[in-house]
C-alpha positions as a Markdown table, in Angstrom:
| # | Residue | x | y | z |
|---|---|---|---|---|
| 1 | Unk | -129.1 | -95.8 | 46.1 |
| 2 | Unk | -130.1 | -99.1 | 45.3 |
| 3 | Unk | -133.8 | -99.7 | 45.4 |
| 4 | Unk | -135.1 | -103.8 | 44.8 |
| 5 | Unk | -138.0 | -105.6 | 45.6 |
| 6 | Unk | -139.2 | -109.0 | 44.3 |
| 7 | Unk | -139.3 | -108.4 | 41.2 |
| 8 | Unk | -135.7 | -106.7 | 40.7 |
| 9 | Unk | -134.2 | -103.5 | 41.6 |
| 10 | Unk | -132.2 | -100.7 | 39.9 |
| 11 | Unk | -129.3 | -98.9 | 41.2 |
| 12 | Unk | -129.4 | -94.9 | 40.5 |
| 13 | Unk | -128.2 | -92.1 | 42.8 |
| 14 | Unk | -130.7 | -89.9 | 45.0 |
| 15 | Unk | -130.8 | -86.8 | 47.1 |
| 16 | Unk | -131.9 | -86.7 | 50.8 |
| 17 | Unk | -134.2 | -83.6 | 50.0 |
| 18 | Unk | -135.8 | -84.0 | 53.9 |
| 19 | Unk | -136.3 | -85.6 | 56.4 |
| 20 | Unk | -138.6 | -85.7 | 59.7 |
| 21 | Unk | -137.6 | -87.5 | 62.6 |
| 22 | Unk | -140.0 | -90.4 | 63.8 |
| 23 | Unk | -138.5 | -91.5 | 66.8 |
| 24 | Unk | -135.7 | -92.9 | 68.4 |
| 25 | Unk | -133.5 | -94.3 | 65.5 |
| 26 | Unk | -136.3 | -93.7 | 63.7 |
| 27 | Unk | -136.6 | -91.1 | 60.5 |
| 28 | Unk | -138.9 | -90.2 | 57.1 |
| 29 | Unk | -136.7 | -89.5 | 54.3 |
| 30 | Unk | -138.0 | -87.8 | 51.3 |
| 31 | Unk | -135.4 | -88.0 | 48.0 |
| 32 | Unk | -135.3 | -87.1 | 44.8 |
| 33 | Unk | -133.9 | -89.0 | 41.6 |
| 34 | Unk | -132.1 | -87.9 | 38.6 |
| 35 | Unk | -133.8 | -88.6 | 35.2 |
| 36 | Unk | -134.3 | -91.8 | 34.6 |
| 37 | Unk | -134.7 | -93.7 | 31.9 |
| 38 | Unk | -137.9 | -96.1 | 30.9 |
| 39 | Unk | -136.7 | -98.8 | 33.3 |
| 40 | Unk | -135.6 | -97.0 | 36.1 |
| 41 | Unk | -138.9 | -94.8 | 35.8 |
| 42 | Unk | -141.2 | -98.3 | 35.1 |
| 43 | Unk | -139.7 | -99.5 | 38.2 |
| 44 | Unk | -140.2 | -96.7 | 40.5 |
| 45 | Unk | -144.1 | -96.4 | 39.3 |
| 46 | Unk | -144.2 | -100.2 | 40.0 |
| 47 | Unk | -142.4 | -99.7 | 43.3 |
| 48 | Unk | -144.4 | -97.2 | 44.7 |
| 49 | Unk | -148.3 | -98.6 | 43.6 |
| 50 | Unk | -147.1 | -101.8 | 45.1 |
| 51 | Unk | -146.0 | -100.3 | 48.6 |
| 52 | Unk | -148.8 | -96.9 | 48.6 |
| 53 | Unk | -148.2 | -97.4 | 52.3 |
| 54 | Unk | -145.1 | -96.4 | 55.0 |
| 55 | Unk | -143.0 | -99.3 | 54.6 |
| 56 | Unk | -139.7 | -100.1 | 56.9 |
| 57 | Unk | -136.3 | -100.2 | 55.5 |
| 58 | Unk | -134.1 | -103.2 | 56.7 |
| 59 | Unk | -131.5 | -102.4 | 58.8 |
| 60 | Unk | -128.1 | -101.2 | 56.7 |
| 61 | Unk | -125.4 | -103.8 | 56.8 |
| 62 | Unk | -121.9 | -102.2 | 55.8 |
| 63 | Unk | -120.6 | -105.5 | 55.3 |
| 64 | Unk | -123.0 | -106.7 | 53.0 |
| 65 | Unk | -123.7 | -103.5 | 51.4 |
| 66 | Unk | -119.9 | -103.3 | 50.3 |
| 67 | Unk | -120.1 | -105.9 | 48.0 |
């Protein structure tokens, strides 16, 4: 999973440990990380006090995600 925002991003892997469906093409996810070291973890604190709310994910883009 890669997770960025405007301040950088970190690439780790994550498990889809739920989800909840919100609508039509439309879905909650809860996930779980692995450990993580001091960055990854800094990040993810920053990450989630900067966006305490339900935020929308972009739209995935295969082509552009490949890279």
């Amino acid at each position: 999973m890669r997770l960025w925002d405007d301040h950088g991003g970190i690439e780790t892997e994550a498990e889809v440990t739920w989800r909840k469906r919100l609508g039509f093409f439309k879905h909650e996810i809860g996930v779980r990380f692995p450990p993580l070291d001091d960055v990854g973890r800094t990040f993810l604190q920053r990450m989630a006090s900067d966006h305490r709310f339900r935020q929308t994910i972009n739209e995935c883009d295969p082509a552009r995600d490949a890279a």
